[in-house]
N, C-alpha and C positions, 0 to 999 in steps of 0.2 A: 542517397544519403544527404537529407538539405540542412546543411552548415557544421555538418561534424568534421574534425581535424581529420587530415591524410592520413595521420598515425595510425587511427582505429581501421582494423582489418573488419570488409565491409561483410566475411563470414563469420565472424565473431557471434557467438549467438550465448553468450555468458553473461547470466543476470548481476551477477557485480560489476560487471566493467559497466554494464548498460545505466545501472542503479548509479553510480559514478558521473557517466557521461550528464544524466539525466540533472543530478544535481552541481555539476560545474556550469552546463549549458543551460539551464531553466529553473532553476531555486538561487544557487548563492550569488550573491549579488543583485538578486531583485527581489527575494525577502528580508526582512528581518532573522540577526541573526538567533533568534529566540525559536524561530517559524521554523529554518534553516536546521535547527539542530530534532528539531520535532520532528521532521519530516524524513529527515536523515534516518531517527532511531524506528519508525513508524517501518523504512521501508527495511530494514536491518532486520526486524522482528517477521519480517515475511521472507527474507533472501536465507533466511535460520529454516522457516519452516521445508522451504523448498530446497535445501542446501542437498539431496541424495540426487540430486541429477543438474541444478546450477543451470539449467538451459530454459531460457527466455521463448522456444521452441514448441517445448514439453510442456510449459503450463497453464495446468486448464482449467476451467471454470470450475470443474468439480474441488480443485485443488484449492482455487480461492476459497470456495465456500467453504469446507472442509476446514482451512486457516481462521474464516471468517468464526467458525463454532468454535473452534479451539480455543481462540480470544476471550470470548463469551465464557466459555466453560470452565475457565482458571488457567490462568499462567500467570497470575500476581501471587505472589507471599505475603501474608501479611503477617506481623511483628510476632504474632502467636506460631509462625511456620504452617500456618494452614492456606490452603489455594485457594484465589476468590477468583473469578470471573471479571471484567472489566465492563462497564456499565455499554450498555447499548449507544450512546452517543459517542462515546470512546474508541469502540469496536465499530461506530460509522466512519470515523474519521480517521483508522487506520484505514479501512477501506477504499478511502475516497483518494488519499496518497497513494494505495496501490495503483488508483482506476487513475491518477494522474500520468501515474507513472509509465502505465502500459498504451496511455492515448498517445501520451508522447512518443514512446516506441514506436507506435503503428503507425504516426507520422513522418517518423524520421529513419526508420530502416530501411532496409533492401526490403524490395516488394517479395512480400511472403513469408516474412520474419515481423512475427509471428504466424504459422502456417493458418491458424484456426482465426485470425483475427483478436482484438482484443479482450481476454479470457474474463475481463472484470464485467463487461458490459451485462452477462449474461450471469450476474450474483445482486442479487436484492440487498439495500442495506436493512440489516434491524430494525424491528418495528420501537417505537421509543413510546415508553409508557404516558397516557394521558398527561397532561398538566394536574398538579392539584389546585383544588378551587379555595382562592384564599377569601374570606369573607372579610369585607373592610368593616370595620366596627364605627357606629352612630357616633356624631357630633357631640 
C-alpha cells in the first residue's frame, strides 16, 4: 500500500472507505474546490449504484457498463417530474472519475485488490454526437 495511513486495514476491500481514501489522498487539496465537489458527487452516484454488495472486489466491467446506460437512460428529473437521460459528455465524464478512481486503487492496493484488475478499462466512453456545422455569415 504506497502512502496510505496505518489506520486503513490493508483487507479492507469497501468502496466507500476506498472512494474516501481516494479523494483525501489525490483530489482535495490539489483540485479546485468546484472540481473536488464534482468528483466527490460523480463517484457518490456510482458507490449508489453498486451499494448491494459495497466491495471494490466484486466490480465488474459489466457493472460499470450497465451504470454507464443507466446515466444515459435517465436518472435526472426534470421540473416536469419526468426522467431525462444525461448528455453523453456528462455520462463520459462521470466515467472518467470512475476510471480515475479505480487506476488509483490498482495502484495503491494490496496486490490483487481488485482480483480482475481495473473494471473501468474494459468500458468504452459514449460516442458524443458530431459537431454542428456553424456557417459564418459574409462581410
Amino acid at each position: 500500500m504506497i502512502g496510505l495511513p496505518g489506520r486503513l486495514a490493508v483487507a479492507d476491500d469497501g468502496l466507500e472507505k476506498w472512494i474516501e481514501r481516494y479523494l483525501d489522498l489525490a483530489v482535495r487539496g490539489v483540485r479546485s474546490a468546484e472540481v473536488q465537489g464534482k468528483i466527490a458527487r460523480h463517484l457518490q452516484r456510482f458507490r449508489l449504484w453498486i451499494e448491494a454488495h459495497e466491495r471494490i472486489s466484486a466490480v465488474t466491467a459489466r457493472e460499470v457498463t450497465a451504470w454507464r446506460g443507466h446515466l444515459a437512460a435517465g436518472v435526472e428529473q426534470t421540473a416536469t417530474g419526468r426522467a431525462t437521460g444525461m448528455a453523453p459528455a456528462t455520462v463520459n465524464n462521470h466515467l472518467a472519475h470512475v476510471s480515475a478512481l479505480f487506476s488509483w486503487i490498482t495502484a495503491h492496493a494490496p496486490a490483487g485488490l481488485p482480483p480482475s484488475g481495473d473494471p473501468t478499462k474494459r468500458v468504452e466512453p459514449l460516442r458524443l454526437p458530431a459537431p454542428e456545422v456553424q456557417h459564418r455569415s459574409a462581410p
